[in-house]
N, C-alpha and C positions, 0 to 999 in steps of 0.2 A: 827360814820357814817359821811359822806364828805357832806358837802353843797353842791357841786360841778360833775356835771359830766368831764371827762377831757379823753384827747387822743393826741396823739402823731403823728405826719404826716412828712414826709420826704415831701422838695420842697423848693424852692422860697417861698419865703413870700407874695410877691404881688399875684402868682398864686393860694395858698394856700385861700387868702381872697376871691378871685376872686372865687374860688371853693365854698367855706363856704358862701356867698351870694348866689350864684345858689342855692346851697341847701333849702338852706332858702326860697327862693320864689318858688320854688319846693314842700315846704310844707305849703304854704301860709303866707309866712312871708315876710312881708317888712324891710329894712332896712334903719330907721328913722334919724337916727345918727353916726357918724363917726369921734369918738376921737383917734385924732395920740398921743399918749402919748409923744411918743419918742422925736415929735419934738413940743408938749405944751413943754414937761420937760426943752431944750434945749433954747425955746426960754423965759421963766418964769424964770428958775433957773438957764442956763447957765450949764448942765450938761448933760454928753453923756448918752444912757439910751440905752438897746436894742429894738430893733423892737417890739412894743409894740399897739397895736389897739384896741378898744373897740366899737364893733358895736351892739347900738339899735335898737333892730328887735321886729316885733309888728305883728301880727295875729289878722287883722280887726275883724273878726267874735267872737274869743275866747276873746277877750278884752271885746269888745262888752257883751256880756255874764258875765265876771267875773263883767263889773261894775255893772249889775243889779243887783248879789246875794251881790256883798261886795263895797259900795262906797271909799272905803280907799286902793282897788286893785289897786289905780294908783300910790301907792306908790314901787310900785314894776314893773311897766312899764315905760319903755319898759324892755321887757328882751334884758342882755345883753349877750353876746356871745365875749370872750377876744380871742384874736391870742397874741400871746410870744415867739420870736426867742431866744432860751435859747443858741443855739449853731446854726451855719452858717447849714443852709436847715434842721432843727430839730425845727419844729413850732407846739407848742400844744396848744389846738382849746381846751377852757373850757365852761361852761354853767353851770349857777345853777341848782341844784337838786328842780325844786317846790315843791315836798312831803315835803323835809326835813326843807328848809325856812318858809315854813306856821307852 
């Protein structure tokens, strides 16, 4: 079984994100954090890397809730939500499976 939910999207990469954050606050999710890998990778190691992003998205209310039943749930927030330009306008939008992580 996959840790991971994952999907596949034809676009631009910045509209892609652009899309994939809408979403997110569309189901009450904020968007906490915003790691460009591509260009940590570039400016840390000096190496080309593809379109790579890594955005922390956090759901005030259900956080809220998890910290009450399990204090050590914050080791698992925020959830992260990766974009990956594997090929030019071929960007897959992945997300952890929570069932399968716990």
């Amino acid at each position: 079984m996959k840790y991971y939910f994952t999907t596949s999207i034809t676009g631009r990469f910045e509209a892609i994100e652009t899309e994939v954050i809408r979403l997110l606050k569309k189901e009450g999710f904020g968007v906490l954090t915003r790691i460009d890998m591509q260009a940590t990778l570039k400016k840390k190691l000096n190496v080309d890397f593809r379109n790579y992003m890594i955005l922390g998205a956090c759901n005030p209310p259900f956080a809220y809730k998890a910290l009450l039943v399990e204090d050590k749930i914050g080791t698992m927030l925020p959830c992260n939500i990766i974009l990956q330009e594997h090929a030019p306008n071929i960007i897959e939008v992945s997300a952890i499976n929570p069932m399968v992580s716990m």
